[in-house]
matplotlib code that plots the C-alpha trace (Angstrom):
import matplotlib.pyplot as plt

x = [-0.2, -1.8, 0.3, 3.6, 4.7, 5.6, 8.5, 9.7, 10.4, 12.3, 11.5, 13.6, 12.2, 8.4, 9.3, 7.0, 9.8, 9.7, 11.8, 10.1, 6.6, 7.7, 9.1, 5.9, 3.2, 4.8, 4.3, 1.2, -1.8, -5.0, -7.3, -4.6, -6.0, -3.1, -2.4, -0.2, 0.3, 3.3, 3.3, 4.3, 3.5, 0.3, -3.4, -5.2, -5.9, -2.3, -0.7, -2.2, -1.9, -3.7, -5.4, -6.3, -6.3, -6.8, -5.0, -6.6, -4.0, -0.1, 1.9, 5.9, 5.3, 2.6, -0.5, -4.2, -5.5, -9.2, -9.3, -11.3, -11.5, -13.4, -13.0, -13.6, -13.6, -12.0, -9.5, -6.6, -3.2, -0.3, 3.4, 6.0, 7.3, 3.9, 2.8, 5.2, 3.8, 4.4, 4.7, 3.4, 1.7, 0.9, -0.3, -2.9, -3.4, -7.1, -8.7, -6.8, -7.9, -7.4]
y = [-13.1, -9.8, -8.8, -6.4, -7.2, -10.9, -10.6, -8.4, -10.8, -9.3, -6.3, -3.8, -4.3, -3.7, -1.4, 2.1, 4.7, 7.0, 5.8, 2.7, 5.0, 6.5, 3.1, 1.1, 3.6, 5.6, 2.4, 1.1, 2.0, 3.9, 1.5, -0.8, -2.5, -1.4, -3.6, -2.5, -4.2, -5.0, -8.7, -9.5, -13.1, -15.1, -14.3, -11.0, -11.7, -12.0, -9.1, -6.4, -3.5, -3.7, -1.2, -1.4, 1.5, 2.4, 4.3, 6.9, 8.9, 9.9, 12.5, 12.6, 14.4, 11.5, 9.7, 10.4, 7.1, 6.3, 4.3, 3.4, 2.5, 2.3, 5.9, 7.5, 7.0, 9.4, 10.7, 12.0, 13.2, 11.8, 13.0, 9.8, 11.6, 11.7, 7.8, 5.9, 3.1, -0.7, -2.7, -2.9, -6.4, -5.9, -3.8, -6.0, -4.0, -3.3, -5.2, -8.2, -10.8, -14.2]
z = [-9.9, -9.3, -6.1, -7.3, -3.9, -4.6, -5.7, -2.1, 0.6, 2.8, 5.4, 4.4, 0.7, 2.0, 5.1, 4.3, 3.5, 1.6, -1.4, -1.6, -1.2, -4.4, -6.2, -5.1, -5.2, -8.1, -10.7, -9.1, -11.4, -9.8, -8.6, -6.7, -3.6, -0.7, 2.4, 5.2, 7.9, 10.9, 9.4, 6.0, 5.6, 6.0, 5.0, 5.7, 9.2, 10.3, 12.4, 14.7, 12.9, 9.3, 7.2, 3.4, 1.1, -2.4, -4.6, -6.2, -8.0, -7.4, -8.6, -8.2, -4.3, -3.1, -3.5, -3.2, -0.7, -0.1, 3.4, 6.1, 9.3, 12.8, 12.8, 9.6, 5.8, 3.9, 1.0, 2.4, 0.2, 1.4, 0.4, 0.3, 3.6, 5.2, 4.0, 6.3, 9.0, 8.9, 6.0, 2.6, 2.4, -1.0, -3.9, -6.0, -9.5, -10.6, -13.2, -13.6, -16.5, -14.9]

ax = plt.figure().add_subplot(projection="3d")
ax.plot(x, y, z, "-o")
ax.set_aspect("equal")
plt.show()
């Protein structure tokens, strides 16, 4: 499975802090696919608040994200205190060989 998430199941494991910004983020490689949302089970459509990212590099302060939305697309640096909102849905790693 491509998804470092699976093995997280509960909320407090996949609530955006920012220890588990640096533990998840920190190990995931440039290139992951990010999914947050306020619902951690189902498909992609479930929840009311979802936004996908990717990660485009991290350092030990935070991560450079590329994301867009109704709004805007843009690349915006965010330190592990800054990226905090919902739930990580998951983290799918780049180039997986199925």
């Amino acid at each position: 499975d491509d998804d470092m998430m699976r093995i997280y199941h509960s909320l407090e494991e996949r609530t955006i802090t920012p220890e588990n910004c640096r533990k998840y983020l920190g190990s995931a490689e440039p290139g992951a696919v990010i999914r947050i949302c306020d619902e951690i089970k189902g498909n992609d459509r479930m929840g009311k608040n979802k936004h996908s990212q990717i990660l485009l590099s991290r350092d030990e302060n935070g991560a450079a994200i590329y994301e867009s939305n109704d709004y805007k697309t843009s690349i915006q640096y965010y330190t592990w205190n800054e990226y905090a909102e919902h739930y990580f849905k998951y983290i799918k790693w780049p180039n997986l060989q199925k």
